[in-house]
Each structure stands twice: as structure tokens, then as C-alpha cells.
C-alpha positions as CSV (number, residue, x, y, z in Angstrom):
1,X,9.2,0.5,26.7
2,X,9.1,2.6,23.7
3,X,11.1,2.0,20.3
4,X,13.3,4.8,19.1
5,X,12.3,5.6,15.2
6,X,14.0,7.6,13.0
7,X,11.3,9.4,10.5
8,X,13.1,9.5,6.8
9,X,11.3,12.6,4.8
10,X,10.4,15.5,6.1
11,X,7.3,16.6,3.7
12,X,3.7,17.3,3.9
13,X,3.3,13.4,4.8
14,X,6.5,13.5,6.6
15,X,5.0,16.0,9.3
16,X,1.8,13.8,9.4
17,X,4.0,11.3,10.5
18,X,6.0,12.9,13.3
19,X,2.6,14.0,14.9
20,X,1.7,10.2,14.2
21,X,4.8,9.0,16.3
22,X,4.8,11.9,18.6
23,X,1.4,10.6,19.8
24,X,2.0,6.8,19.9
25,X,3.3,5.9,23.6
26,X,5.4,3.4,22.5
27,X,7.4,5.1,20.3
28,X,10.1,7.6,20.3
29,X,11.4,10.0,17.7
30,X,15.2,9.3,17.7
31,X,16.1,11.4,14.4
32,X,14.5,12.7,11.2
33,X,15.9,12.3,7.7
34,X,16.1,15.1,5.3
35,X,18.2,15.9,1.8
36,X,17.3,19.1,3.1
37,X,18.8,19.2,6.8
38,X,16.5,22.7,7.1
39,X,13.3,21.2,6.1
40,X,14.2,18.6,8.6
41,X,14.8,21.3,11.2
42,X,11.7,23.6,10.5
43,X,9.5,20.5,10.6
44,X,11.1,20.0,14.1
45,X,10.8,23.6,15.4
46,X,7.2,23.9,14.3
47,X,6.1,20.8,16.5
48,X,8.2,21.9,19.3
49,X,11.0,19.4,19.2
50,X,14.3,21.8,17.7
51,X,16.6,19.0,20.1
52,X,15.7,16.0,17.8
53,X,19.1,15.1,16.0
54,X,18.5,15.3,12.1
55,X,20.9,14.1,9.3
56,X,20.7,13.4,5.9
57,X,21.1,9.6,6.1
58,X,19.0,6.9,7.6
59,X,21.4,4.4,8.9
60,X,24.0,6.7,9.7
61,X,21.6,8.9,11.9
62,X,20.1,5.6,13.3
63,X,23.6,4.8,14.3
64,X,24.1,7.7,16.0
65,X,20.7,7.7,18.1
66,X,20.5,4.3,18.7
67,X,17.3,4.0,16.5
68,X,15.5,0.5,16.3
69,X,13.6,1.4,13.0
70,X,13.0,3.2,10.2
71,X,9.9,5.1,9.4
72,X,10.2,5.9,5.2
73,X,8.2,8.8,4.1
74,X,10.2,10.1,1.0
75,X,9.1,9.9,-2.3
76,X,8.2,6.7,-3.8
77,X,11.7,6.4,-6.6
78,X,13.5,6.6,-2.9
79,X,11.9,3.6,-1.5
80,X,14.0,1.0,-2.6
81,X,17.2,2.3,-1.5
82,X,16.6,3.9,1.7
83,X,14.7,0.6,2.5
84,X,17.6,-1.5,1.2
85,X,19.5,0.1,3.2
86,X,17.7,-0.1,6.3
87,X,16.9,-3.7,6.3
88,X,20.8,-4.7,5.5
89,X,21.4,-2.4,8.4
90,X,19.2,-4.7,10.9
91,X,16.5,-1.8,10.6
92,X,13.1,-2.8,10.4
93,X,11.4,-0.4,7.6
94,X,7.5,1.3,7.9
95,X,7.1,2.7,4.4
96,X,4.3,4.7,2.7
97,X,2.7,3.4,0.1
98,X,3.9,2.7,-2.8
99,X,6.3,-0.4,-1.4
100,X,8.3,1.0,-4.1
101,X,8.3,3.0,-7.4
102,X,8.0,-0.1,-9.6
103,X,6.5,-3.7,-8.8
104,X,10.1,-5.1,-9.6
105,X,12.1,-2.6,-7.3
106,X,9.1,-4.3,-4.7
107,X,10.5,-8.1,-4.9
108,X,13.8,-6.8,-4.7
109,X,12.8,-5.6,-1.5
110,X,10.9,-9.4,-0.4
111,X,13.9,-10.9,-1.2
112,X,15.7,-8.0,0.8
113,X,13.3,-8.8,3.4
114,X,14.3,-12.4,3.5
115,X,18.1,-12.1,3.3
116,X,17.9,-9.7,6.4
117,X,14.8,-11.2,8.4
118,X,13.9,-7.8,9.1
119,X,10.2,-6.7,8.7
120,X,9.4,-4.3,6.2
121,X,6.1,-2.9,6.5
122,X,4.1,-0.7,3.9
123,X,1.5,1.6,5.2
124,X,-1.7,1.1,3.7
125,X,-3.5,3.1,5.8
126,X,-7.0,2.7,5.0
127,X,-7.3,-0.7,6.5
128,X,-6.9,1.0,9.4
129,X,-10.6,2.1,9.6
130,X,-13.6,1.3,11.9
131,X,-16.0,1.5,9.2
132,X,-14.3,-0.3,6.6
133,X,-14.1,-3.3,9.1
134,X,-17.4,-3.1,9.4
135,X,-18.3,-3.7,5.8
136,X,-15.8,-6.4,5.7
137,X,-17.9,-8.1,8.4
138,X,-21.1,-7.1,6.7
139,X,-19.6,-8.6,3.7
140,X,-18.4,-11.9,4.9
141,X,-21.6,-12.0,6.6
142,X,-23.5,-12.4,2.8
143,X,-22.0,-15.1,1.7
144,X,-20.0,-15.7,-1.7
145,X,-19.3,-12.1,-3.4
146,X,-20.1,-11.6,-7.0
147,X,-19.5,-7.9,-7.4
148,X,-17.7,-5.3,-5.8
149,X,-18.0,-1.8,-7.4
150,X,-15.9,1.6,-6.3
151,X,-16.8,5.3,-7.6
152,X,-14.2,8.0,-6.9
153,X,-14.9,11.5,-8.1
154,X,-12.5,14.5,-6.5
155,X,-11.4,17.5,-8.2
156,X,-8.1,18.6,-6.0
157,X,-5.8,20.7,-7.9
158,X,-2.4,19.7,-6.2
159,X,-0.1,21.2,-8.9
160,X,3.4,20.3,-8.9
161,X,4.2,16.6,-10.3
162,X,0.6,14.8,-10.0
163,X,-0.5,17.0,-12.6
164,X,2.2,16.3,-15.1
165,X,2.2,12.1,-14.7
166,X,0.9,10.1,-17.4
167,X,-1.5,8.8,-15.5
168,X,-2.1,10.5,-12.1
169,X,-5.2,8.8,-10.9
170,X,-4.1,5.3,-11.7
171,X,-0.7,5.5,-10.6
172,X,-0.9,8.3,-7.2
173,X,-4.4,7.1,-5.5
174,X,-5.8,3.9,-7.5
175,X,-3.4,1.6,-5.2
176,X,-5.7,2.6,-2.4
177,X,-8.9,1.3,-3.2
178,X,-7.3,-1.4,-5.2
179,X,-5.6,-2.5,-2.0
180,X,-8.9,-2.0,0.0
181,X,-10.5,-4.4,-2.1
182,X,-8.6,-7.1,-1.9
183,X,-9.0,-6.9,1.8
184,X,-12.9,-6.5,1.5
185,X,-13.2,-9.8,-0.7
186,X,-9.7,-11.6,1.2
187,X,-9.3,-12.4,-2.8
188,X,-6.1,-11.7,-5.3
189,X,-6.3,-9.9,-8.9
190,X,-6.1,-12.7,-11.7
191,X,-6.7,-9.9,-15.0
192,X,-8.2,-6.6,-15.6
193,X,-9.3,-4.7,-18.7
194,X,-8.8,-0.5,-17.8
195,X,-9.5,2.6,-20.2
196,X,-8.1,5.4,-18.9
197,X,-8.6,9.2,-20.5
198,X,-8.6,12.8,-19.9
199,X,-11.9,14.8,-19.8
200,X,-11.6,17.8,-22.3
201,X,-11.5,20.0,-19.1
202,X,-9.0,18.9,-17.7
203,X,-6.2,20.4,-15.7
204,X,-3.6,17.4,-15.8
205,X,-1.6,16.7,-18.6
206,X,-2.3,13.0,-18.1
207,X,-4.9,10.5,-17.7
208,X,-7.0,11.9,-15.1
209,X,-10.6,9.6,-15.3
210,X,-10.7,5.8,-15.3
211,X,-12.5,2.4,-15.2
212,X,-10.8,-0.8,-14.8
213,X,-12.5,-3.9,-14.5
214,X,-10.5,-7.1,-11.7
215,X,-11.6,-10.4,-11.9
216,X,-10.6,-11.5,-9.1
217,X,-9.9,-15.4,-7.6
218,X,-13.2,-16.8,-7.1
219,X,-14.7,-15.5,-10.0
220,X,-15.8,-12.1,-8.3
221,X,-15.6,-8.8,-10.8
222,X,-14.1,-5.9,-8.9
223,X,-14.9,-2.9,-10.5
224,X,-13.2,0.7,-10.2
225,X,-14.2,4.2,-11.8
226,X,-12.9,7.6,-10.9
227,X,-11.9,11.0,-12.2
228,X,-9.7,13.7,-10.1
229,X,-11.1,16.4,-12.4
230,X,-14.9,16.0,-11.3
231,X,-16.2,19.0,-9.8
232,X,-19.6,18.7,-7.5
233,X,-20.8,16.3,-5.6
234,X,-17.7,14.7,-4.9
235,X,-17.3,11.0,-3.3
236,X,-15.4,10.9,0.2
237,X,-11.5,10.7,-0.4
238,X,-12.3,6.4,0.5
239,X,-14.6,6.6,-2.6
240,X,-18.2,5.2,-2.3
241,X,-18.4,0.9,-2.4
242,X,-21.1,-1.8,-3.0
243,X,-21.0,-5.3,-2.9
244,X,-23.3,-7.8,-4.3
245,X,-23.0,-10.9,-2.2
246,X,-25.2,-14.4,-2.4
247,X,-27.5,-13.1,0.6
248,X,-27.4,-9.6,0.0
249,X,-25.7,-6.2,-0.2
250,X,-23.6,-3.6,1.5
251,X,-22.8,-0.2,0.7
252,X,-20.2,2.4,2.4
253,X,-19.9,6.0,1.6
254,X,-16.6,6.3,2.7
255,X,-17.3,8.3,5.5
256,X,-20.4,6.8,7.5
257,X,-21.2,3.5,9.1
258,X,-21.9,1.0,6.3
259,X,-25.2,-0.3,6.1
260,X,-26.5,-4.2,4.6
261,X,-29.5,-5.2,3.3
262,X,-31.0,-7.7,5.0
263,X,-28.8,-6.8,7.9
264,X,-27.0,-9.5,9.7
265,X,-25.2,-9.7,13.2
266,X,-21.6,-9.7,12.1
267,X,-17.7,-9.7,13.8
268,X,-14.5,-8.6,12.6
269,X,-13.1,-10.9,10.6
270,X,-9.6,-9.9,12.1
271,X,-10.4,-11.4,15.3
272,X,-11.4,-9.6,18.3
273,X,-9.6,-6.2,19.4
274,X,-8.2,-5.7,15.8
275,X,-9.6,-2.5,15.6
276,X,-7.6,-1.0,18.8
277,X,-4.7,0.3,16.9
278,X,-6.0,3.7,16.2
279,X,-6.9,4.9,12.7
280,X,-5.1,5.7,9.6
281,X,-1.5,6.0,9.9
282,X,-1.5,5.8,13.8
283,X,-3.3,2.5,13.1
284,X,-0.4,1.2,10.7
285,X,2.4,2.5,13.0
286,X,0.9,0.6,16.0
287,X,0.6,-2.2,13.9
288,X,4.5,-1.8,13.0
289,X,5.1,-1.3,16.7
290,X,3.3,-4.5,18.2
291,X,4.9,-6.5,15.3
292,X,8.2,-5.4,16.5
293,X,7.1,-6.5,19.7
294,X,6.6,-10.3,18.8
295,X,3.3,-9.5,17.7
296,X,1.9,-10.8,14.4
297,X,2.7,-10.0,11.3
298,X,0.7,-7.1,10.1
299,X,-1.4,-6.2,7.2
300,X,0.9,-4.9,4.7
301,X,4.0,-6.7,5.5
302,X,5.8,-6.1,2.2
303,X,4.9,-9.8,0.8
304,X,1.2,-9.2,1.6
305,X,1.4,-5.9,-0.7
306,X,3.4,-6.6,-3.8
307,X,-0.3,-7.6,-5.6
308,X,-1.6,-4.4,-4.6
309,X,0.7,-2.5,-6.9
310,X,0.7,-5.1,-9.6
311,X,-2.7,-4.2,-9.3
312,X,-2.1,-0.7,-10.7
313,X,0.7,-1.5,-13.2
314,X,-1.6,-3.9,-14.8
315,X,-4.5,-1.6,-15.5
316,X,-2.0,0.8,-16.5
317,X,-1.0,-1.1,-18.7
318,X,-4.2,-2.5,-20.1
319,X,-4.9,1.1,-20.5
320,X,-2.3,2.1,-22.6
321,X,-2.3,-1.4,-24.8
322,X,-6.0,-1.6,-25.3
323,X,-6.0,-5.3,-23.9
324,X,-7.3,-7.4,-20.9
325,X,-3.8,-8.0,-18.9
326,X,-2.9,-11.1,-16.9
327,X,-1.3,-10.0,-13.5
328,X,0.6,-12.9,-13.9
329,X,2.5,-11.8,-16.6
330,X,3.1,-8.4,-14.9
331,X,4.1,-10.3,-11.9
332,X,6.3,-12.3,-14.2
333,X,8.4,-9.4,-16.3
334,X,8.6,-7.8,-13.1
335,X,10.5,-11.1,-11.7
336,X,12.7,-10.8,-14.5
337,X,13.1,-7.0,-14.5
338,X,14.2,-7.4,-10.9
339,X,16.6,-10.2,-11.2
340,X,18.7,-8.4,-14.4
341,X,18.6,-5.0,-12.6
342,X,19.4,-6.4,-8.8
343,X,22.5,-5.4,-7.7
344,X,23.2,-7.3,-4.3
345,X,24.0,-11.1,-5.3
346,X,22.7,-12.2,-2.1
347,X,19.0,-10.5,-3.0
348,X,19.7,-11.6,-6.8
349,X,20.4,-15.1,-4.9
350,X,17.1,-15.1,-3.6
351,X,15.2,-14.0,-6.2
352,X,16.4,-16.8,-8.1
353,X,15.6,-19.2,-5.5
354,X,11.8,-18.9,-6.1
355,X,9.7,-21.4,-8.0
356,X,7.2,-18.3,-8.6
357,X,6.2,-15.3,-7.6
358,X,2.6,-16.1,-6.4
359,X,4.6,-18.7,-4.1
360,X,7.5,-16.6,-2.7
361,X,4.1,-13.4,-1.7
362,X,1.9,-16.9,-0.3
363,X,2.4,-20.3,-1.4
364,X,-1.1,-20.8,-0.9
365,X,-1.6,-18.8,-3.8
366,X,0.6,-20.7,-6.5
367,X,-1.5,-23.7,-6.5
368,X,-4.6,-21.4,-7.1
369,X,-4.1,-19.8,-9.2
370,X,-1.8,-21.9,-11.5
371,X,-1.7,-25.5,-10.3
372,X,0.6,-26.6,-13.8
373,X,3.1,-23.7,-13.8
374,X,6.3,-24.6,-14.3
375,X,8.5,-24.4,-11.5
376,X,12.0,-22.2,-12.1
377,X,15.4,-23.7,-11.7
């Protein structure tokens, strides 16, 4: 039986998306969301489907199809309310990455998320990949990590707002391969020390290079560089990777089968038939779907994927301040951004019914990371 979806954002992604659901069996495009009812309808008429109903309002087009859930593709300062929305609507959400535009708009949607009991997922497509779950087996395979290092050199000229942001690399693509690490070592971000700058040729007016340096729990150094303004002998769009285990090391291009040295026999470490999905966003939405289903909960279930974008807001900010930054304290303003600025008092409620943050993402965290924090009242 298939679940009727209706696809919020019409876009560039949003079209990626419709051919994403169009070719997943068990789902069914009920509606598609547009400010723009004509964008919505072009989209439509170019992949054949003029019939679809479109609207301009998630819940109310929902209603009217008989939709079971909400696939959020609009831009990221729309997350939060069209996935408020959703969820208070009983609508599960798939988003696109970011969860939202700011990492205390993102608790506001756990608590959501917990008020409603309704899943919110956040795309982070990537883990979605055959090879990457190869190197995470080769990697588990060698033992305790000690380094894992990411280069990402591209030179797309997108115009329009990437190339006006403060800082375009950090903010637009960083979360990716900051997310993808975590994954790879199964560890959380405890600090990181980032520069960020702009190579004299340079066609954004923001921060377009930069290297950040994680540690992460167990000791293990992540570390990132990059530049969107590097022209030649570009990495793949997945960036290149070591890692520097106890037994050994693995590299990845991005775009080939990993390879370790000395190899070792390996298996996922998601458990047999995790990589049946599909790829990329088809992987994610058939994640969402078999979730729905009474499946398990799936990678990027909003409370896995809050520290993925702490991730980023921390090095931004280490960039800008010139200092090594906790995550815990971003994770902390963030708490207390979101409970001054929430404007449900059942989510405000909820908020303020957490002893932490690391405990309300994964009390098996808290302890770790912090075993004398204070709890709140």
C-alpha cells in the first residue's frame, strides 16, 4: 500500500524530489506546495502529472488529498514553520537538510516532535551511499580511530544567495561532511577551532575556503578543509576522506570503492540489508517510508541530527571569534535561544522539561560527555 505525500517546494531540489517519490512504489504524490501555485504547476506539467492538486499550504492541501506526510523542500528559514505545522497537524515531516535555519529553531522542533509523537525526519542524504558504508565497515574494521581528515575543493558558480552569505561553504555544504563524519566514527563533536577566509580571487562576497579542526568523543581529531572557489583538479562533490585507525587506514575518493590498508573482511555496521533503500534522496525517502511503516527509526530522525548543525554553527563561530568553541555551549545558548523565542507553551513546556540537551538528542550522551552537569529545574 502506498503513502500519499504532499511535496512542499517546488524548486530545483523540489523537482529532484517529485522524480524521487514518483519512483518509489510505495509512495504517492497527493499534492505539491508552492508560494508560487505556477512554479508548482510547471514542475507538474513538465513530469507529466498537470492532475496533481497544488496549493499554497501544506496542511490545508494535505487535508484536502488525504495526505499521510509531508515531504519539506523549501528553503531552510521555512523549515520550522511548515514542519511545525505539519507535525501539530498529525503529519509526519521528511525535510532537507538543514533541520532548520538555526540550531535553536531545531530543538524547537524535538520538542515539537515529542508533543506530537510524529516523526520528523531530515534528509541527510549522503548516508545513503554504497561506498560510504563500505568505508564505515573498513573503518570499524581498524580498530580505535585517531584521525579522520576531509578535503573539499569545487569551484561552482551558483550565483544568486550562496554567493552573498557570510560564510557559504561553512554554512550551505559543511553540514554534509560534518554529518558524514559522525556517522563514519559513530562519535559526537565535543570542540573545534575553524579559520575561515576568502582567497583574493574570489567570486563570493563571503568566506568561501575553510579548515576546522573536531575533536570528537573518544579523543579522535576530525579534520575538514575546503574552498568553493578552487579551480582544477577538483575533489568529488562527497569530498576525498582518510582515516587513521589503530590497525590501519582507509581512504575514499568520494566517488569509487574505498580501499584499506591492510585490507580486512568487513560488514555493514547497520546490520544486513541496510543498504537496500536506494541511494541518495531515494535512499532517505525509503527510509522515511519503512519508518512510517513500523520500521525503525531512521538515520536522521530529527534528535539524531541536531549535533550535525551545531557542528557548523560552532566552527562558524570559532571562525569569526578566533577561539576553540565548546559545542556545549552552542548547544546550550541555543537551548536558551529556543525557549525565550518559542511560541507554543506546550513545545516551551517541553523544552523546559529537559535536564540537558545532550540528554533530551540521547541520554547516553549526557553522562559522556559531562557526567557533573547540573541538571535544570
Amino acid at each position: 500500500m502506498s503513502t500519499p505525500l504532499v511535496l512542499v517546494g517546488a524548486g530545483g531540489m523540489g523537482r529532484a524530489w517529485l522524480s524521487a517519490i514518483r519512483s518509489e512504489p510505495r509512495a504517492e504524490l497527493a499534492g505539491v506546495v508552492d508560494l508560487d501555485v505556477d512554479v508548482a504547476r510547471a514542475a507538474l506539467a513538465d513530469a507529466g502529472l498537470p492532475d496533481v492538486p497544488v496549493g499554497t499550504d501544506a496542511v490545508d492541501l494535505a487535508r484536502r488529498t488525504g495526505a499521510r506526510a509531508v515531504v519539506d523542500v523549501t528553503v531552510p528559514v521555512a523549515h520550522h514553520p511548515v514542519t511545525t505545522a505539519a507535525l501539530f497537524a498529525g503529519l509526519p515531516v521528511l525535510g532537507e537538510k538543514p533541520a532548520a535555519a538555526t540550531v535553536a529553531q531545531t530543538l524547537s522542533l524535538v520538542a515539537a516532535a515529542e508533543v506530537t509523537g510524529q516523526l520528523f525526519m531530515v534528509s541527510q542524504s549522503r548516508r545513503y551511499n554504497p561506498q560510504l558504508s563500505a568505508f564505515r565497515a573498513q573503518a570499524a574494521a581498524l580498530g580505535r580511530p585517531g584521525v579522520l581528515t576531509t578535503e573539499f575543493f569545487k569551484a561552482p558558480r551558483f550565483g544568486g544567495f550562496r554567493e552573498e552569505m557570510p560564510h557559504p561553504l561553512l554554512v550551505d555544504m559543511a553540514i554534509h561532511p560534518f554529518d558524514t563524519a559522525r556517522y563514519l566514527l559513530d562519535a559526537e563533536p565535543v570542540s573545534v577551532y575553524c579559520e575561515s577566509f576568502n582567497p583574493p580571487w574570489s567570486w563570493y562576497a563571503g568566506d568561501a575556503a575553510a579548515t576546522a579542526v573536531f575533536e570528537m568523543t573518544g579523543g579522535v581529531r576530525y579534520a575538514y578543509t575546503g574552498s568553493w572557489c578552487s579551480p582544477g583538479r577538483e575533489t568529488s562533490w562527497n569530498g576525498s576522506w582518510r582515516l587513521s585507525g589503530e590497525h590501519g587506514t582507509a581512504v575514499w575518493d568520494g566517488d569509487h570503492d574505498p580501499v584499506a590498508e591492510p585490507a580486512a573482511a568487513t560488514s555493514s555496521p547497520d546490520g544486513p540489508g541496510a543498504e537496500d533503500r536506494g541511494e541518495g534522496i531515494a535512499g532517505s525517502l525509503a527510509a522515511f517510508l519503512a519508518a512510517l511503516d513500523g520500521g525503525p527509526a531512521p538515520r536522521g530522525e530529527v534528535h539524531e541530527n541536531v549535533l550535525s548543525l551545531a557542528m557548523v554553527e560552532a566552527a562558524v563561530e570559532s571562525a569569526t571569534s578566533g577561539a576553540r568553541v565548546l559545542v556545549d555551549d552552542v548547544l546550550e545558548r541555543a537551548y536558551q535561544r529556543a525557549l525565550a523565542d518559542e511560541a507554543r507553551d506546550d513545545v516551551r513546556a517541553r523544552l523546559g522539561s529537559w535536564t540537558s540537551v545532550r540528554a533530551a538528542l540521547d541520554p547516553a550522551l549526557d553522562p559522556v560527555l559531562d557526567p557533573a552537569g547540573p541538571a535544570r529545574g
